[in-house]
C-alpha positions as CSV (number, residue, x, y, z in Angstrom):
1,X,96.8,95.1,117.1
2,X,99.4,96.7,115.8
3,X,103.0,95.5,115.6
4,X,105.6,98.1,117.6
5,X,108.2,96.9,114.9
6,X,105.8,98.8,112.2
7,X,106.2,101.9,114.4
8,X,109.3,101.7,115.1
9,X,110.8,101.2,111.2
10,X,108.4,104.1,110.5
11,X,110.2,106.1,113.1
12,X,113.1,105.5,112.1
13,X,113.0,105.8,108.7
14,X,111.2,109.6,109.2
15,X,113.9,110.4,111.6
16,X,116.4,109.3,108.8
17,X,115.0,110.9,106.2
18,X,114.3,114.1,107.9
19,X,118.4,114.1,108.8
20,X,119.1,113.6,105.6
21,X,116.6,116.5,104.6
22,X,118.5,118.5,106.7
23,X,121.8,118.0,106.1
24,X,121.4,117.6,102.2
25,X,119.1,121.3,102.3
26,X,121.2,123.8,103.8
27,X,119.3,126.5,101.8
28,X,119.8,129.3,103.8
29,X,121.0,132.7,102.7
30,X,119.7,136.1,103.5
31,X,116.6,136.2,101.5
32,X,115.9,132.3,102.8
33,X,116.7,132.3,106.6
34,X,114.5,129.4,107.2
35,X,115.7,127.5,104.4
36,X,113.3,125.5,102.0
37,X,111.0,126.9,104.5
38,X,111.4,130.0,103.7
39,X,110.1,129.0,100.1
40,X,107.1,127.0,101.7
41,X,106.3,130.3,103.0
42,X,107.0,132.6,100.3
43,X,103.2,133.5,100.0
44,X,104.0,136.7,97.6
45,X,105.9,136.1,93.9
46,X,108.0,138.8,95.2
47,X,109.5,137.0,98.1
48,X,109.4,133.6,95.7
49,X,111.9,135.6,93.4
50,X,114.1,137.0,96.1
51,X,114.8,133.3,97.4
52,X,115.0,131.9,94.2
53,X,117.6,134.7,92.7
54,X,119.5,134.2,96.1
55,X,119.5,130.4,95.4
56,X,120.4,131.0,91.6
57,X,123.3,133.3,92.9
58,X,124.7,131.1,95.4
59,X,124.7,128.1,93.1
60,X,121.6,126.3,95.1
61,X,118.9,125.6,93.1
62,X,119.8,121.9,92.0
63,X,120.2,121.7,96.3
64,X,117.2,122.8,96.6
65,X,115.3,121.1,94.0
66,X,117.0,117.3,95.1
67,X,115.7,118.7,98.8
68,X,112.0,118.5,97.5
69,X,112.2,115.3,95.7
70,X,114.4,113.5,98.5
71,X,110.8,115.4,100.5
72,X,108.8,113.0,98.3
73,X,110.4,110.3,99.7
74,X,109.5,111.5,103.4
75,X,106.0,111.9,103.1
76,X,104.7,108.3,103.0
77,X,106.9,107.7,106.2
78,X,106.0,110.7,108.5
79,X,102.2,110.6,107.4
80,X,102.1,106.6,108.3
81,X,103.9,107.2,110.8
82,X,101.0,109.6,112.3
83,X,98.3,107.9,110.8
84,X,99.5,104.6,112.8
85,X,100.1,106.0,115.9
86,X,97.1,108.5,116.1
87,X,94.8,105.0,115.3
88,X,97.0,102.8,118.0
89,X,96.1,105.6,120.5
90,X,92.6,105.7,119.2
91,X,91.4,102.1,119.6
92,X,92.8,102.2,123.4
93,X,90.5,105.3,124.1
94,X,86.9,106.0,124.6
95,X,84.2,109.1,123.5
96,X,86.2,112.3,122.3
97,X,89.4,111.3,122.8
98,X,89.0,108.3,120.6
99,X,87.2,109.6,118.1
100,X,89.9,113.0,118.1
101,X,92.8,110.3,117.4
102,X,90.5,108.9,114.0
103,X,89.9,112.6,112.8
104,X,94.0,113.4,113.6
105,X,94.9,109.9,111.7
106,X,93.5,110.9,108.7
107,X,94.5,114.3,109.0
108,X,97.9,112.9,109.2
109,X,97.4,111.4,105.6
110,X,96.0,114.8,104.2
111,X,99.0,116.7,105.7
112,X,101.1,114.2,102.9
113,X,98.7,114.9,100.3
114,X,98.9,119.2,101.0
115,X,102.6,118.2,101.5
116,X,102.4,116.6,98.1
117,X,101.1,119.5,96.5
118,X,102.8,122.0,97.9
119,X,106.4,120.4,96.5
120,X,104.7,120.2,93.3
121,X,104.1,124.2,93.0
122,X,107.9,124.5,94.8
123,X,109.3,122.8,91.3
124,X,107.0,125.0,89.6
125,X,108.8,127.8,91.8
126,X,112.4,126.9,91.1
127,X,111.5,126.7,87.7
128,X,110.0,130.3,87.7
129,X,106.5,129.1,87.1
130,X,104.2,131.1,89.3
131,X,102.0,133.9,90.3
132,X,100.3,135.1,93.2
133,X,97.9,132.1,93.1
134,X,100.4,129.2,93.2
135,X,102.7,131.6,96.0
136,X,99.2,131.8,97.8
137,X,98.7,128.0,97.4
138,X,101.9,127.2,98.0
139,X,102.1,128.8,101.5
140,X,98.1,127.5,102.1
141,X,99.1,123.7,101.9
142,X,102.4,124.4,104.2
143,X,100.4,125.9,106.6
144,X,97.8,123.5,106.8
145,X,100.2,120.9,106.3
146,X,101.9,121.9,110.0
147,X,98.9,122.4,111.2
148,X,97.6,119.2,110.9
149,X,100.9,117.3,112.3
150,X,101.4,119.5,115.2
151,X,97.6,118.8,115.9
152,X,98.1,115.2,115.5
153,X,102.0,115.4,117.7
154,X,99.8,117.0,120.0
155,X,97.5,114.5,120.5
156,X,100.3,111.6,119.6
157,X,102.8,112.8,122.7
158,X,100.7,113.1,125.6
159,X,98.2,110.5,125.1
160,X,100.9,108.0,124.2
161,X,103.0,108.7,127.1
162,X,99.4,108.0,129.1
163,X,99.3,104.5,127.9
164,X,103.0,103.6,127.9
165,X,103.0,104.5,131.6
166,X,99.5,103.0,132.3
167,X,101.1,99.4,130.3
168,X,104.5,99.6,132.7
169,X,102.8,100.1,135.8
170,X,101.6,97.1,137.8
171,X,98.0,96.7,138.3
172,X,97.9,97.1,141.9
173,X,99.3,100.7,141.8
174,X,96.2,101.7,139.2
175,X,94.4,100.9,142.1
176,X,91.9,103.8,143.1
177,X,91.6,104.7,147.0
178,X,88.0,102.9,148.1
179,X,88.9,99.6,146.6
180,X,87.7,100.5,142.9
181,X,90.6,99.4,139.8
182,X,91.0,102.1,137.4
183,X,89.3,100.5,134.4
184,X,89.9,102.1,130.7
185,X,91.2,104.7,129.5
């Protein structure tokens, strides 16, 4: 069984992180609107060069470069933090749904490996190493990086609201008209 206090320092240290994250990364400029998103999503060398110059001009690059390695430091925390939850919900369910939560827990932990990968080819970026392959990659990994997370939030937020509410409510209101106890989840 899993210990709520693990959850809840992982929680809190990916919400603190991702403030930080931020705060510390206010990359945007015309050419970056979305900040180090924008450079996530640069998938051409021509928009990697536009966002880069704008960063150079504007005196950002050392910004944005602390911005991916503080992002090093989030990545253990937010994946864990998925990983753990998806597998808490998991355990608690039956057929699809607990099988789903499995699949999205590990998915969680290759999100932080794309997520790994793709701040490795950013530093390449910054340091104006790349081509059309690593813009490509680059923009790949972020994709399936969200992808993953918002599949696994989607899964996380709904299904653990479900079994918070089912654990606060008293048995005798799970009761089922005809006498039968709502067994399961």
């Amino acid at each position: 069984m899993i210990n709520i206090r693990i959850i809840l320092f992982l929680l809190a240290a990916t919400l603190g992180i991702f403030l930080l994250l931020r705060f510390q990364g206010n990359l945007q400029t015309g050419k970056s609107p979305m900040g180090i998103l924008s450079l996530e999503f640069a998938h051409k060398p021509a928009c990697i060069t536009e966002i880069t110059n704008a960063w150079a001009s504007e005196g950002m690059t050392g910004r944005a470069r602390a911005n991916i390695w503080i992002d090093f430091l989030f990545i253990p925390f937010y994946a864990m933090l998925f990983y753990t939850l998806c597998g808490t919900i998991s355990v608690r369910m039956k057929d699809f749904p607990a099988k789903l939560g499995i699949f999205l827990a590990f998915g969680a932990l290759i999100a932080g490996l794309l997520d790994v990968l793709e701040n490795i080819l950013m530093l390449f970026s910054l340091d104006g190493q790349y081509n059309g392959l690593t813009a490509f990659l680059t923009t790949f990994f972020a994709t399936g990086k969200f992808v993953l997370l918002l599949l696994a939030a989607l899964y996380v937020i709904p299904l653990g609201l479900r079994l918070i509410i089912l654990k606060l409510m008293p048995a005798k209101q799970l009761a089922i008209p005809g006498g039968a106890k709502q067994e399961g989840l």
